[in-house]
N, C-alpha and C positions, 0 to 999 in steps of 0.2 A: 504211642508211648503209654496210653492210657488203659490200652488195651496188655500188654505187656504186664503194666505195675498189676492190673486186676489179675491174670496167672497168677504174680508172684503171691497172691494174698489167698490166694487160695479159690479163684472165681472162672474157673475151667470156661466158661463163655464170653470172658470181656473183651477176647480180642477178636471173637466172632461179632460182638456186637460193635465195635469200632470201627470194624472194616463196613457194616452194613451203615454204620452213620458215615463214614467217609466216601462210602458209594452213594447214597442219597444226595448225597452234597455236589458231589460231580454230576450226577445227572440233573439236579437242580440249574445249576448253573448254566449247564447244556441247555435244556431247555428253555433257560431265559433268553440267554444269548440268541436261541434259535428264532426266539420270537422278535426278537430287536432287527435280527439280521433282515426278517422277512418284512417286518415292518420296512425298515428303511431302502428294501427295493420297491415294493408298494409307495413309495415317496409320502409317507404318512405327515403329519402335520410335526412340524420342529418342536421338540419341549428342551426345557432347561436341563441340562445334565445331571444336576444338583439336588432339583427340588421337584423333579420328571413332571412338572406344569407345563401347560403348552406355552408356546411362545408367543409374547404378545408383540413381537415385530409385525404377523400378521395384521391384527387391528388395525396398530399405529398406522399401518402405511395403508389399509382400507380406507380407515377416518382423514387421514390427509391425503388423498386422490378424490374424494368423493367431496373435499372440501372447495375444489376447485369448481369456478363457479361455470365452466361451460362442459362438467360431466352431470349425466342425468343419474345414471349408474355404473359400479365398477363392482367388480370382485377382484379376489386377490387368490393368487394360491404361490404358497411357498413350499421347500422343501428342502431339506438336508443335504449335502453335496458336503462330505467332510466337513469342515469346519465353516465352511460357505453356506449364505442363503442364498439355491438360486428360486426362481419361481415366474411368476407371466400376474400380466394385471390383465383382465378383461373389464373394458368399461366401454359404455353407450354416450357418444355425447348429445346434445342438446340441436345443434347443428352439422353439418362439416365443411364451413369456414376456417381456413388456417389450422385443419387438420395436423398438417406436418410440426407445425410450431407447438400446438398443442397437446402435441404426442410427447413431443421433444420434453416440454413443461414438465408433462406428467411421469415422466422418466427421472427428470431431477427430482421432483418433489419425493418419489419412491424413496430412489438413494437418499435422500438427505433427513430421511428419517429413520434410519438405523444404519449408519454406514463406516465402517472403518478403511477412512482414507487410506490408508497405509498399503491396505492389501487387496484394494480392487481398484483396476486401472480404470472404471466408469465412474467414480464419483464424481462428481462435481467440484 
């Protein structure tokens, strides 16, 4: 439209220059997109949609796995799965007495630090 009104005024290039700000923009975007897309097959680290910070579900549930008193160390990795976090905890524990229970543990405490009952059948 902008381009158009500039002809009518007497500006023989405005809707050459229109068309090249409307093509910039498309490829712009292309290329955003292209890097999200790539990103989230690389399982990159989940941020807010909003405010593109990473997401601190990560920590939370590092800080409260690690808070448990028979792991020595854990890591966490999370990832994007549509609207889902899924991810894996890796942790070391201290002995491996009652391994099974203490796995099981460590699995609740995960979930119950960012979890929406609603829509994953492993909550607790």
């Amino acid at each position: 439209m902008i381009g158009i009104l500039g002809i009518g005024f007497g500006f023989w290039w405005a809707d050459s220059c229109a068309a090249a700000f409307v093509s910039f923009e498309i490829l712009r975007d292309g290329w955003a997109n292209l890097r999200n897309s790539v990103a989230q097959l690389m399982n990159k680290r989940p941020s807010d949609i909003d405010t593109k910070s990473e997401d601190p579900a990560i920590d939370r549930v590092q800080k409260a796995i690690e808070a448990l008193e028979w792991v020595e160390k854990a890591r966490v990795r999370l990832r994007e799965d549509g609207d889902v976090l899924t991810g894996e905890v890796f942790l070391q524990p201290h002995d491996q007495s009652e391994l099974l229970a203490h796995l099981e543990q460590a699995r609740d405490v995960a979930y119950s630090v960012d979890c929406d009952c609603m829509t994953s059948v492993w909550c607790p």
